[in-house]
N, C-alpha and C positions, 0 to 999 in steps of 0.2 A: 415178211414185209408185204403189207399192201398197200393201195395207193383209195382215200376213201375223200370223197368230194363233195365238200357243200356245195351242192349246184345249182342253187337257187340265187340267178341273175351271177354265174357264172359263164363270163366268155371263152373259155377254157377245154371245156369238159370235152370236149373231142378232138384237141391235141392232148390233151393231158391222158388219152383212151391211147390214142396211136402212140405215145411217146410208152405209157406202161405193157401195150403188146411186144415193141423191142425188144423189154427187157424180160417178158414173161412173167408178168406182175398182175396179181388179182388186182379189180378194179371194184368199188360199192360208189354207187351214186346216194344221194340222199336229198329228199328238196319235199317240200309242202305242196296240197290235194291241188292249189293253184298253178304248178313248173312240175308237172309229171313229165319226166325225162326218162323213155324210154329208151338203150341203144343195146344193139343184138350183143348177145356173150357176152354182159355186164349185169348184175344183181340193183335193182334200186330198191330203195329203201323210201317210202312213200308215210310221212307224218301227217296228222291234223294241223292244218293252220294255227298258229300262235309264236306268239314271244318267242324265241330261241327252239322253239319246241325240234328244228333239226338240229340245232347245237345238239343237246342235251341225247338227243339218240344219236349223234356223232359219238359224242365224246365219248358213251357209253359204249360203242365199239371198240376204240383206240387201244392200240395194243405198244408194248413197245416197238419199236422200230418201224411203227408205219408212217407214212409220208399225208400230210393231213395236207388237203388244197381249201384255202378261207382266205375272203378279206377280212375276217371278222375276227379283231383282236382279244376277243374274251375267250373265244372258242380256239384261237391259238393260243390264250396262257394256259386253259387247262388240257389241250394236247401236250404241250410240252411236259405240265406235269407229271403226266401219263406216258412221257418217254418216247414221245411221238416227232416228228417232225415237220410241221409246219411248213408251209407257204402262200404266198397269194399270189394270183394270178398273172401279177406284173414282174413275178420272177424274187421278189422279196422273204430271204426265208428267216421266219421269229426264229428270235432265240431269245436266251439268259438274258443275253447282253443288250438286246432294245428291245423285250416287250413290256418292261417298265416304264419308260418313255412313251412307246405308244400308245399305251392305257391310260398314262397322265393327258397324252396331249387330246385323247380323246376326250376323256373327261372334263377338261377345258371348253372343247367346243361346244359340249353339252350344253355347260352351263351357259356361255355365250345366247345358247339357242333358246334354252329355257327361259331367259331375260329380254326374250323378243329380236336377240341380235342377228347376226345372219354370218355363216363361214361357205368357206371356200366347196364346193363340195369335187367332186374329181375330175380330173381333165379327160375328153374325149380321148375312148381307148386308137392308138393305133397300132400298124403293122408289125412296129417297131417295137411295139409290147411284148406281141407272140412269139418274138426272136428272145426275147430276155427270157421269159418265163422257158421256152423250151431249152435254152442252155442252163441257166438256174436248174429245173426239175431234173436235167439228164446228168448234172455234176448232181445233184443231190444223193440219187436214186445210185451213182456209182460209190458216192461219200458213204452212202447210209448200206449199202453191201458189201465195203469193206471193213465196215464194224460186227456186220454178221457173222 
């Protein structure tokens, strides 16, 4: 199991670094030539600029049983189909069971957007996020080692 992190405009990545030292978990950062995240005794993974371009060398990583951190619901359905396990940052982990849903409802506001419309876009992160996400990842990471 590893723990591999789109980290690009992730507010995360260094509790999600300290939450996988706990448990003795390789960690891979991954983000575009614009969010070089560098942090000591972590491998990053540094892409050219473009479209999904750190999806697609995410996803090309995933193995089964690693714990994938994304807001980004395209790059959580094909983690999961790769046996992976998903979350984003606010403690919300994809599965089977809603990333149908979230794909449609995005898909929605696309098109909203594309018609000149205008949607909600996310509420200002607080405190109170980084308490969900660290219980979320530290139940996850104990879920996904009792399947090992």
């Amino acid at each position: 199991m590893r723990i591999l992190i789109d980290a690009d405009a992730c507010p995360v990545v260094d509790l999600a670094i300290d939450i996988a030292r706990q448990f003795d978990i390789e960690v891979e950062i991954f983000c575009d030539t614009s969010h070089v995240i560098e942090k000591k005794g972590i491998h990053t993974t540094v892409t050219p600029k473009g479209t999904d371009a750190v999806d697609f060398v995410l996803v090309n990583k995933v193995m089964s049983g690693d714990i994938i951190i994304t807001q980004d619901y395209g790059l959580a359905a094909m983690a999961l189909s790769k046996k992976g396990y998903p979350i984003n940052q606010n403690g919300l982990i994809y599965s089977k069971d809603n990333i149908e849903q979230l794909l449609f409802t995005r898909h929605l506001s696309k098109e909203i957007r594309n018609k000149g419309g205008r949607t909600k876009g996310p509420k200002k992160r607080e405190k109170l996020d980084d308490l969900h996400f660290s219980k979320a990842l530290t139940t996850l990471i104990s879920e996904v080692l009792n399947t090992l």
